[in-house]
N, C-alpha and C positions, 0 to 999 in steps of 0.2 A: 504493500500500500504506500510507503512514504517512498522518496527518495531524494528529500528534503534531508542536510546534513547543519548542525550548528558547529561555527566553526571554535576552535579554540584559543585561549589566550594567544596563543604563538603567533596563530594567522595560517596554522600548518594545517592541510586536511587527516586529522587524527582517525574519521571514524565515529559513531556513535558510542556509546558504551549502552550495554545493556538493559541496566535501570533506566537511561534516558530513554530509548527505544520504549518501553514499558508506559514507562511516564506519559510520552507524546502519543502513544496509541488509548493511553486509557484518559485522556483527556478528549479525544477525538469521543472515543465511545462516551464518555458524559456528556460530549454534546448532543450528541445523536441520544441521549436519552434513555443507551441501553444499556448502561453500569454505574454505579458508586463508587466512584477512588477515594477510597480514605472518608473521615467523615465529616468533609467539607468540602467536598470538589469545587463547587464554587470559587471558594477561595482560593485552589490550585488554581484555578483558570486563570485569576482574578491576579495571580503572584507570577504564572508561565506567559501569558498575555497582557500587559496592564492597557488601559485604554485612557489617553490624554482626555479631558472636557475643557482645556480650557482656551482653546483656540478662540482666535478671533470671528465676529459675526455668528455666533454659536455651531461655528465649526468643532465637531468633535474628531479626533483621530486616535487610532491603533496603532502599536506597534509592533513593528515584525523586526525578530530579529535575524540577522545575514545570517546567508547560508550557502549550501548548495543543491540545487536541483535538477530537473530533467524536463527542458524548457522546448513546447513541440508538440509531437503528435506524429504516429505513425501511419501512413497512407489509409489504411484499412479503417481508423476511427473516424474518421470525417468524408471519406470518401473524394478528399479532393487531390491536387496535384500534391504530389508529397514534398517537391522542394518550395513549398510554400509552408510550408510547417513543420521540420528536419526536423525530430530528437535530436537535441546537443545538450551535453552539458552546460551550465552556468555556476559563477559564484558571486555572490554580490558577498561584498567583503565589509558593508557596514549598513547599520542597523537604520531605520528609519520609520516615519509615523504616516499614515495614510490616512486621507479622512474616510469615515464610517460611512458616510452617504453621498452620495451625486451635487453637485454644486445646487442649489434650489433660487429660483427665479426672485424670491426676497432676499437672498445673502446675495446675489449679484445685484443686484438693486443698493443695497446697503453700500457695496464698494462703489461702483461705478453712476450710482443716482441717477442712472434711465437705462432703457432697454438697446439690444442692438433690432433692427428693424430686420423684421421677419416676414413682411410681408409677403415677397414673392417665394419664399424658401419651401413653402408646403405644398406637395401636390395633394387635391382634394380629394383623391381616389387613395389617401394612406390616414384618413381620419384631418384632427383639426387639434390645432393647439391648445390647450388648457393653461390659462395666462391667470395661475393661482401660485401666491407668493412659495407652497408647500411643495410644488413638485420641481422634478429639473429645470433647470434652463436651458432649451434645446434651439434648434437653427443657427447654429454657431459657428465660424469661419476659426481655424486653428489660428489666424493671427488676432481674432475677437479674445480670442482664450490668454493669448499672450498677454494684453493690452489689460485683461481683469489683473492678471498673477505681477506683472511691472507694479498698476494701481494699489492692491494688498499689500507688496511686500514696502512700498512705500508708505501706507499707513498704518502698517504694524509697527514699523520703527528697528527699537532697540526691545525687540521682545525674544532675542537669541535664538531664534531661526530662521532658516528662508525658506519661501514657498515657491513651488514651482511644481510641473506637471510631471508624475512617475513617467519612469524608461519603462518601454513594453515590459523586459524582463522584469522590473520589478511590478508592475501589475498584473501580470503572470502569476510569480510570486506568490504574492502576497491572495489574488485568488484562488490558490490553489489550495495554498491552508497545508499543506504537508502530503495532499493527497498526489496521483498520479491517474485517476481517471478520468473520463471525459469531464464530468461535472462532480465537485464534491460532494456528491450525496448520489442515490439510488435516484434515475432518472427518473422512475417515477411521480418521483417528489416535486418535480420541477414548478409545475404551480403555484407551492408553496416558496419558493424560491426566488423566482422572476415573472415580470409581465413583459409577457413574448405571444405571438401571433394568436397562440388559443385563447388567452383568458385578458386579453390588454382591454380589448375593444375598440383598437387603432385609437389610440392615447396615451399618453403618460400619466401616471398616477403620484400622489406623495408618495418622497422618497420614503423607506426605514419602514414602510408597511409591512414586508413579508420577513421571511427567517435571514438570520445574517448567517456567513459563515464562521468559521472558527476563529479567523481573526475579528470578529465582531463586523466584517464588513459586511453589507447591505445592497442590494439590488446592482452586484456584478456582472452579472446576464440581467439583462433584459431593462426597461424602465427607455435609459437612453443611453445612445450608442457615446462611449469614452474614447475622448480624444489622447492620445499620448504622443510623449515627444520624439521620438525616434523618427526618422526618414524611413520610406518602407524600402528591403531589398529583402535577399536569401539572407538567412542562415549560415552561419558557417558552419563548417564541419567541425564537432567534438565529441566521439561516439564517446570518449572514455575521460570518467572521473578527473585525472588526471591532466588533460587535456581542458578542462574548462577552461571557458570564458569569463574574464573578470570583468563584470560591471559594464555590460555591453550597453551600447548606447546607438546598435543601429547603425544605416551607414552614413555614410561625408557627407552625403547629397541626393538630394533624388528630386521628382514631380510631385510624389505624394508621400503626406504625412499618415503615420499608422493609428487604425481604430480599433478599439478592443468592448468586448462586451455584447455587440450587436441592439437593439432596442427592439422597443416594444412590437416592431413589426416582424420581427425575426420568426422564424421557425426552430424548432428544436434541436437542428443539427447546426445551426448557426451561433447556437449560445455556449458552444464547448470552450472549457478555459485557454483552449490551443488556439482559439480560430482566431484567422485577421483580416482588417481590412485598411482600406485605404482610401484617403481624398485628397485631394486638393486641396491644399492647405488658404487659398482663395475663397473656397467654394462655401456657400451654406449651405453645410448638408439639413435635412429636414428633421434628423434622430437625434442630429450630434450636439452631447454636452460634454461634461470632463466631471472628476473628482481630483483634488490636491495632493499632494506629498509635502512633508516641511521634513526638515534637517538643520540638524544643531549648525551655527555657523560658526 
């Protein structure tokens, strides 16, 4: 199930050790509902996860700590081109805090004091906007995204971080929760999880509705599609541990910026933690919104 590693004081890939292995598996199952560690799991959660509240604009954030993983998807799970989603290693080598939900149309409003004009951005055969302060903020051009995260970090100040949008790898990451399968939970469940093509109603709904995952995040599939900062290309090659990628960051340059999460129009094979896409970093797309990252400065 995992093949999420936390790295060690050294910075050396050590291995897990056994009890850790134990530990991060039976935290997983107290999420999922299906065992008691100890006789306050809670509180393990609460001490392995801790969850920041006190961001700006009632920004809440999670933290994940660095690791390594297995960043991808094997042709057979998605049934797409496979050098568009290569299993390689990764290692993000330091720790960071993710916000818990989708940026929402009143916290953009709070920074930026108006909207960006969406007018022509919706085709009317994919639903209609819902222009309520509680849900995403979607129709977004990847340089609108820029122009909030410049605005923040300049009225945050001296509050000893900086905010800016996750590297795919780390939103990968960080939705993945330690898991390796298409979607952290029993597909089934997906309902419970994200609004995507069967249960949306072609709209966006408030964020923080359905289940988070194990990092405490919220509405990772589905709601509205997540901008992140990377340029889209392939994958490199890293079949082996060994061989990871530190702290990829995508390539030098390209036409399109990478999407992760898919929205609420998606279909079920579109919402897997692996899958990606891509815009024009110009363009308003009609799904696309973003969630944050901060890091100590």
């Amino acid at each position: 199930m995992f093949t999420s590693l936390r790295l060690g004081n050294s910075g050396r890939c050590k291995g897990i050790a056994m009890i850790d292995k134990l530990k991060k598996l039976c935290l997983v199952l107290v999420w999922l509902g299906l065992v008691s560690c100890g006789e306050n799991p809670t509180s393990s959660l609460s001490e392995e996860f801790p969850i920041l509240r006190s961001g700006p604009y009632g920004m809440d954030f999670s933290f994940i700590p660095n690791g390594f993983f297995k960043m991808g998807a094997p042709k057979e799970e998605g049934k797409v081109n496979v050098s568009y989603e290569t299993p390689h290693w990764v290692r993000l080598t330091k720790d960071y805090w993710v916000q818990t939900k989708e940026v929402t149309r009143g916290q953009w409003y709070e920074v930026m004091k108006s909207y960006p004009d969406d007018s022509k951005c919706f085709p009317p055969s994919y639903g209609s906007i819902i222009r309520l302060s509680d849900h995403p903020i979607v129709c977004l051009e990847w340089d609108d995204v820029m122009k909030f995260i410049e605005t923040l970090n300049t009225q945050a100040g001296n509050d000893g971080y900086t905010y800016r949008l996750p590297t795919e790898a780390e939103w990968e990451y960080a939705t993945r929760a330690y898991t390796e399968t298409p979607y952290f939970f029993a597909k089934e469940l997906l309902p419970d999880y994200a609004w995507y093509y069967e249960n949306s109603g072609n709209q966006t709904h408030p964020v923080g509705q359905l289940k988070p995952n194990l990092f405490g995040l919220y509405d990772v599939y589905g709601n509205a599609l997540e901008w992140v900062s990377d340029w889209y290309g392939y994958y490199p090659k890293a079949d082996h541990l060994s061989e990871a990628v530190e702290d990829p960051k995508g390539a030098s340059g390209g036409d399109y910026r990478v999407q992760r999460g898919c929205g609420w129009s998606c279909t079920d094979r579109l919402l897997r933690s692996a899958y990606r896409m891509m815009g024009e970093p110009d363009y308003q797309d009609f799904s696309a919104g973003f969630r944050i990252v901060r890091v100590s400065q």
